[in-house]
C-alpha beads as a LAMMPS data file, in Angstrom:
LAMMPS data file: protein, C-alpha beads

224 atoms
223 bonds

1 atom types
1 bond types

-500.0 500.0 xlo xhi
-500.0 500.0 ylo yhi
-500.0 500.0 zlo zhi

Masses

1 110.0

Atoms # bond

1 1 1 378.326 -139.680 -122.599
2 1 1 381.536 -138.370 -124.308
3 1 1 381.708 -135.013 -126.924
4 1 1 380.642 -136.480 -130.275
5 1 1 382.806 -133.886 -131.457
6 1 1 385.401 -136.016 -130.516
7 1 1 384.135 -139.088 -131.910
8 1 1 383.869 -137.770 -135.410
9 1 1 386.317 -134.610 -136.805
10 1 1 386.484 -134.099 -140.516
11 1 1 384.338 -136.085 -141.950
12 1 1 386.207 -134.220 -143.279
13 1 1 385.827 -136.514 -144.602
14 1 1 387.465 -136.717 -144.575
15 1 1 388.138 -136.005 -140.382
16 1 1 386.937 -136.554 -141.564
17 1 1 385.679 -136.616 -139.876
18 1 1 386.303 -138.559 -135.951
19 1 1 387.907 -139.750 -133.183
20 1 1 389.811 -137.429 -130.867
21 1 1 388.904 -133.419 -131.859
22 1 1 386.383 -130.953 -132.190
23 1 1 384.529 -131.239 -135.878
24 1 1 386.940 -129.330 -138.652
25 1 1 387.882 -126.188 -137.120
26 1 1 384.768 -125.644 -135.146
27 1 1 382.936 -123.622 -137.699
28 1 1 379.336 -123.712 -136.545
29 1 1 375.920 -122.786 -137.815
30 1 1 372.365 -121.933 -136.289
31 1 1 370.273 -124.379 -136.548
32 1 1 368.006 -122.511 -138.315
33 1 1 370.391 -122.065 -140.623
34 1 1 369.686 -122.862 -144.496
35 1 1 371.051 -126.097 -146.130
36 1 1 374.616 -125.354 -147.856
37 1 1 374.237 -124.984 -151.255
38 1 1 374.967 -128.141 -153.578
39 1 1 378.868 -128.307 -154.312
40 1 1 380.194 -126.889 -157.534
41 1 1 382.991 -128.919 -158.822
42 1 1 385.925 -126.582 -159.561
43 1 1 388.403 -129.085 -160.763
44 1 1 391.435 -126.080 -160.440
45 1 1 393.148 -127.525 -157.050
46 1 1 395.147 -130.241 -157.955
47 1 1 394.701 -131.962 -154.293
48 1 1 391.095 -132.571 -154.851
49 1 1 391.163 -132.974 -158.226
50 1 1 390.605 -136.774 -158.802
51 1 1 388.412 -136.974 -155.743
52 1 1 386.077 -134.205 -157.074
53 1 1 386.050 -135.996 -160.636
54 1 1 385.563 -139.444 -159.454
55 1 1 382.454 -137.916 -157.566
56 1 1 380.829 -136.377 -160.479
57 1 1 381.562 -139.782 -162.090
58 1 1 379.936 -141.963 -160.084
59 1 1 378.286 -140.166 -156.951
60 1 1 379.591 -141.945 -153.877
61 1 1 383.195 -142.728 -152.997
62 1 1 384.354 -145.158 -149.972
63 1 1 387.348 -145.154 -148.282
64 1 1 389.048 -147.181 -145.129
65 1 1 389.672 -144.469 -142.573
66 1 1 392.477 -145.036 -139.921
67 1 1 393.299 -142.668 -137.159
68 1 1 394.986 -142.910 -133.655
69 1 1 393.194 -142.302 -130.109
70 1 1 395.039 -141.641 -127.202
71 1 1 395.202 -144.120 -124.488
72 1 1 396.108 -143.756 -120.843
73 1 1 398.869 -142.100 -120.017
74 1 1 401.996 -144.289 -120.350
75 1 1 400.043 -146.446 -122.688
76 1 1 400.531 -146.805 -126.870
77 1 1 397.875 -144.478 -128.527
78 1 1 395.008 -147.228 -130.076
79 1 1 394.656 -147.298 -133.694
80 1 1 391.263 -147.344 -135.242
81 1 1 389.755 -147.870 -138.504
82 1 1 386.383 -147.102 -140.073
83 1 1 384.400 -147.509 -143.009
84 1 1 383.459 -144.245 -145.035
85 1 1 381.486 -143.319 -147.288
86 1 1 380.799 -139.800 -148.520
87 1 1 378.030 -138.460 -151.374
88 1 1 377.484 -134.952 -152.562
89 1 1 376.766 -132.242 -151.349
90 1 1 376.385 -133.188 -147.921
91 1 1 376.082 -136.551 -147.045
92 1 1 379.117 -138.948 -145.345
93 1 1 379.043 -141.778 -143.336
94 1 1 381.439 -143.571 -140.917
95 1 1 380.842 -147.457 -139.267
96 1 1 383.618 -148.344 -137.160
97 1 1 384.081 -152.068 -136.949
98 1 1 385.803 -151.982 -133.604
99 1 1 383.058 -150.342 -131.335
100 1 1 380.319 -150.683 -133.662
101 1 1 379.464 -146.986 -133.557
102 1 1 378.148 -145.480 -137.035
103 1 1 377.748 -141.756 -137.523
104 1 1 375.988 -140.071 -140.049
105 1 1 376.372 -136.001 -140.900
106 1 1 374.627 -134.490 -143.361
107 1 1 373.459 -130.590 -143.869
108 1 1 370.667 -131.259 -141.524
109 1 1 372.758 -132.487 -138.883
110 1 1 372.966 -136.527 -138.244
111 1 1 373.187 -139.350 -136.049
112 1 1 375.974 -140.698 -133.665
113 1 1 374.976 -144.348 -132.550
114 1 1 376.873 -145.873 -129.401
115 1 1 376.345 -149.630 -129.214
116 1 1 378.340 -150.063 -126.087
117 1 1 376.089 -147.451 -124.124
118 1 1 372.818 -148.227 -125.867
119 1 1 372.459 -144.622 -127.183
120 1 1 371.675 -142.633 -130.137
121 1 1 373.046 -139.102 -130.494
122 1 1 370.606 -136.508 -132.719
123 1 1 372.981 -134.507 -134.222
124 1 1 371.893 -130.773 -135.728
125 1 1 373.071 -128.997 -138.124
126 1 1 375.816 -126.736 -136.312
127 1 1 377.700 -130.393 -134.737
128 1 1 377.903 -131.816 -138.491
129 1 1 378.831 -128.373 -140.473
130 1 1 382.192 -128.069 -139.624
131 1 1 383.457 -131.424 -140.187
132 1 1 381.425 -131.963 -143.729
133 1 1 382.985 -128.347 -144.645
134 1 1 386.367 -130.346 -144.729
135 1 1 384.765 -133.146 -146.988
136 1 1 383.211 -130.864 -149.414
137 1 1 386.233 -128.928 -150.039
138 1 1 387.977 -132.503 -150.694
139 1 1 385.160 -133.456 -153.570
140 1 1 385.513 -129.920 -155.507
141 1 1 383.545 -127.809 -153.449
142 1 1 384.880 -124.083 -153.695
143 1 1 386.027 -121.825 -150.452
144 1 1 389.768 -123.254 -150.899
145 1 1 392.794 -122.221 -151.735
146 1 1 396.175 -124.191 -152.109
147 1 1 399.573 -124.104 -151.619
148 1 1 401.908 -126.905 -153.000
149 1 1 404.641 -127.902 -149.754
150 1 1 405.712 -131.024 -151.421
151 1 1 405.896 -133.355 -154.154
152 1 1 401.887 -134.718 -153.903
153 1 1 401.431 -132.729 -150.605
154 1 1 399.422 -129.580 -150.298
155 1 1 398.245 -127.164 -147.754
156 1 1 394.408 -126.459 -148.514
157 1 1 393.586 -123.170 -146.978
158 1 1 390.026 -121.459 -146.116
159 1 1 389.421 -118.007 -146.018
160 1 1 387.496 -116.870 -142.483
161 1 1 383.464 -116.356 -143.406
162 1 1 381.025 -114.772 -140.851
163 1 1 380.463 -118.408 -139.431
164 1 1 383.685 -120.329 -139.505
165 1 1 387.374 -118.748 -138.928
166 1 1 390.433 -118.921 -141.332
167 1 1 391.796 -122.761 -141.504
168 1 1 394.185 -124.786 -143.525
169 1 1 394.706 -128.972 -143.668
170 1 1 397.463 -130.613 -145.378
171 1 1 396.648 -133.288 -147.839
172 1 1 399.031 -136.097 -149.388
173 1 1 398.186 -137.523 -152.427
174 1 1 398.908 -141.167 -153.039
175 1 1 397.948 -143.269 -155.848
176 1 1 395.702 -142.283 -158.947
177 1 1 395.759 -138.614 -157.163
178 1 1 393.603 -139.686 -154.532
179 1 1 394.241 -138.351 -151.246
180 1 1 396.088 -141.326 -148.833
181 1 1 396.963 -138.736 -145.468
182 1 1 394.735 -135.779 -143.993
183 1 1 396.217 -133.494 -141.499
184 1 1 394.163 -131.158 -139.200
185 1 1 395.131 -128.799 -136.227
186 1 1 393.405 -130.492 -133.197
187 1 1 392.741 -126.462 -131.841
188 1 1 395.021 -127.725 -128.755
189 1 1 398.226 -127.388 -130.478
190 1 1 398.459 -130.843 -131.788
191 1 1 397.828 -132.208 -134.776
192 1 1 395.200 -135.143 -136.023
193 1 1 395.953 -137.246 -138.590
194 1 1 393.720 -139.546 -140.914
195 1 1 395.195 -142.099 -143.070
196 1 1 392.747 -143.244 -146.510
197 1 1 393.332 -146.073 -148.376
198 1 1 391.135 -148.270 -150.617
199 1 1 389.684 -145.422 -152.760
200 1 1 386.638 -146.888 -154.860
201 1 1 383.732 -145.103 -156.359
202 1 1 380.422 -146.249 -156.962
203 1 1 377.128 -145.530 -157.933
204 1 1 375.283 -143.108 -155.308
205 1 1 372.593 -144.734 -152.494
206 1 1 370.755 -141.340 -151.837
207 1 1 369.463 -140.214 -148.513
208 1 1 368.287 -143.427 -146.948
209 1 1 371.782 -144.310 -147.046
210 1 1 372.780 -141.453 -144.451
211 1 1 370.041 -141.831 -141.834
212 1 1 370.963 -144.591 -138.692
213 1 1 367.326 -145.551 -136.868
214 1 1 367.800 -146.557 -133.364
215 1 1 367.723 -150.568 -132.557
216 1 1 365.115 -151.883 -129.955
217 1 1 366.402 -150.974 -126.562
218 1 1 368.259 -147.562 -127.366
219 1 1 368.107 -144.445 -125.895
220 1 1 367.407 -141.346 -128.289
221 1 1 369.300 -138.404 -127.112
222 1 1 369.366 -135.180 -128.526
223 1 1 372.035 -132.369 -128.415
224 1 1 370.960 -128.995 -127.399

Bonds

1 1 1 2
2 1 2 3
3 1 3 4
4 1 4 5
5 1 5 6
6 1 6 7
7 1 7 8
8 1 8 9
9 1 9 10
10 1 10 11
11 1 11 12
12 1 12 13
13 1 13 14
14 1 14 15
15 1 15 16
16 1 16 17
17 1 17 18
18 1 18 19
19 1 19 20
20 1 20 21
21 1 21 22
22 1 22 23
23 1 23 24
24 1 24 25
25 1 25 26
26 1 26 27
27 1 27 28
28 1 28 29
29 1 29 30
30 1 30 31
31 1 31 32
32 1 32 33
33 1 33 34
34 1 34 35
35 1 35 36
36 1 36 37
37 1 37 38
38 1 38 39
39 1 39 40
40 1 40 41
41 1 41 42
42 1 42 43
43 1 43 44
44 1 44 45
45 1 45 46
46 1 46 47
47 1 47 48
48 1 48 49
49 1 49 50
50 1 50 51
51 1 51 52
52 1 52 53
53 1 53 54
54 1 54 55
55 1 55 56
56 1 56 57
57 1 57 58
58 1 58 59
59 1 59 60
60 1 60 61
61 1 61 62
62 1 62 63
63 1 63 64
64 1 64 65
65 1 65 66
66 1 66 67
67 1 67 68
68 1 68 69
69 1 69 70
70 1 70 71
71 1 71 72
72 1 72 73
73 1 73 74
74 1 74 75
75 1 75 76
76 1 76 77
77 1 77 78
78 1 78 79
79 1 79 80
80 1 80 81
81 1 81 82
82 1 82 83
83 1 83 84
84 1 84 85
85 1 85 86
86 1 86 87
87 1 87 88
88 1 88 89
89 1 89 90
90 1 90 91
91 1 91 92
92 1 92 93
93 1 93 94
94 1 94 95
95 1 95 96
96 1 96 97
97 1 97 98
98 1 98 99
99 1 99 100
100 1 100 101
101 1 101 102
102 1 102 103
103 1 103 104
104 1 104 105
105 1 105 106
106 1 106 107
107 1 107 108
108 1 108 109
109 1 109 110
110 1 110 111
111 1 111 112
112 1 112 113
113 1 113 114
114 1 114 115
115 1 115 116
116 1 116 117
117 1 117 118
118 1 118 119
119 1 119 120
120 1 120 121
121 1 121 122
122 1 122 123
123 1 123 124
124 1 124 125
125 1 125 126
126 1 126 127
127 1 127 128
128 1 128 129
129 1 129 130
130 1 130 131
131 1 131 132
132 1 132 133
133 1 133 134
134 1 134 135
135 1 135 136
136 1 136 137
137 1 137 138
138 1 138 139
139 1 139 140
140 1 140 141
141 1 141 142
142 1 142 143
143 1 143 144
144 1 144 145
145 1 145 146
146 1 146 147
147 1 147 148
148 1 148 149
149 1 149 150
150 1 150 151
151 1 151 152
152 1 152 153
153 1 153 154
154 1 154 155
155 1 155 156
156 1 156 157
157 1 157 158
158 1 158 159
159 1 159 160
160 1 160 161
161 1 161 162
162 1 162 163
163 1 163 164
164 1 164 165
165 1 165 166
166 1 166 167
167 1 167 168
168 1 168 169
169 1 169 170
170 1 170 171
171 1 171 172
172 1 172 173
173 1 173 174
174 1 174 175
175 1 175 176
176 1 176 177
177 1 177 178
178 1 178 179
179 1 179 180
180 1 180 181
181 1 181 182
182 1 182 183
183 1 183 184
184 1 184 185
185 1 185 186
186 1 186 187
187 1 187 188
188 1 188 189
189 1 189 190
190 1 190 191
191 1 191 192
192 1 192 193
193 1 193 194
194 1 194 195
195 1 195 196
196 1 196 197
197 1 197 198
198 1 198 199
199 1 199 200
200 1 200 201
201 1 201 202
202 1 202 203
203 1 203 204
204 1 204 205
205 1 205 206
206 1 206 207
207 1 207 208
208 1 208 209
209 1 209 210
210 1 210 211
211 1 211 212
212 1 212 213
213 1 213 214
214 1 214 215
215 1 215 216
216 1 216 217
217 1 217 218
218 1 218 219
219 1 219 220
220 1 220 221
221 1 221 222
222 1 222 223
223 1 223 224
C-alpha cells in the first residue's frame, strides 16, 4: 500500500492537498488532539481574499485540481486531475476520475479509498492536519502572513507553532481573484505544483458530504 501522504498534499486545498508529497509541510498533531478551532475570516491578505469571501457567501467552493506525478524514469511525468471540494472549517474532499480514489480530510482525520486495491485507508487526525492547514489559510483562516512577488502572485508565509514548523506557498491569482496555481516545497528540494480552475461556490452539504463508507468487498485499514 503506498504513503497516503503522497496521494493527497495540501488539500491544501488546496495540495491541496495530493499526489506526490508529504501533507503541507508535515505539521502533525496527536491524535488526541482537540478539533482546530472554526476559521475566522480575516479578509486582510489579498491572496485569499475572494476565496475566503466566496466561502462565507455560500459555504462550499469546488474546484478542478490538476497536478503532475512522476513516472518511470525516462518517462513524461502523468498529469492528473481531481474533483475538489472544500467547506469550512475543516472539511475538503478530492475524487479523482482517473483511478477512482476519493479522499476525505477533515479535523478528525478522514478516509483514503483505493478502488484498484480494494482498500480503505482510516485516516486520523495528525495525516489530515497538515494538508487542511494549507486550505484553511486559503479560505481566511488566520496564522498567515504575505508577501507580494508579483503582479497577482504572493508568497503566503506561516509562522513555526509548537506543532508545525515555519512554511511559506506561493499562490497566483487568476480570474475574479481566485487562486488558479499553488506552489509547495515537496521537503526534498523540489517543488509541487497544483493548478485550479473552474472556481464555483455553492451552497454547503455538511458532514455527510466528507465521510467515504467502504463498498462491499473492501478492506478497512487503519493507520497507526
Amino acid at each position: 500500500m503506498s504513503d497516503p501522504r503522497r496521494a493527497f498534499a495540501a488539500f491544501l486545498l488546496v495540495a491541496a492537498a495530493i499526489g506526490t508529497a508529504a501533507f503541507g509541510s508535515g505539521a502533525e498533531l496527536d491524535a488526541a488532539a482537540p478539533a482546530p478551532a472554526p476559521v475566522s475570516v480575516t479578509p486582510t491578505l489579498e491572496s485569499t481574499r475572494a476565496l475566503a469571501a466566496g466561502l462565507k457567501r455560500t459555504g462550499r467552493a469546488e474546484v478542478t485540481l490538476a497536478w503532475d506525478v512522476a513516472g518511470l524514469p525516462g518517462a513524461a511525468p502523468q498529469r492528473m486531475r481531481g474533483a475538489l471540494a472544500v467547506e469550512p472549517p475543516d472539511r475538503a474532499r478530492l475524487d479523482i476520475a482517473r483511478t477512482g480514489e476519493r479522499i476525505t480530510l477533515r479535523a478528525d482525520g478522514g478516509e483514503w479509498l483505493q478502488p484498484a486495491v480494494h482498500q480503505i485507508v482510516i485516516l486520523k487526525p495528525r495525516h489530515s492536519v497538515g494538508a487542511m492547514r494549507w486550505w484553511r489559510l486559503l479560505a481566511g483562516g488566520a496564522g498567515a502572513t504575505e508577501r507580494k512577488l508579483a503582479a497577482n502572485r504572493y508568497r503566503l508565509l506561516v509562522a513555526p507553532t509548537p506543532t508545525a514548523d515555519a512554511d511559506s506557498a506561493d499562490v497566483s491569482l487568476g480570474a475574479g481573484g481566485l487562486p488558479e496555481q499553488l506552489e509547495l516545497d515537496d521537503g526534498a528540494g523540489g517543488h509541487l505544483i497544483y493548478r485550479l480552475s473552474g472556481w464555483k461556490f455553492t451552497p454547503a452539504r455538511g458532514a455527510a458530504a466528507f465521510k467515504i463508507t467502504a463498498p462491499p468487498g473492501t478492506e478497512t485499514i487503519e493507520l497507526p
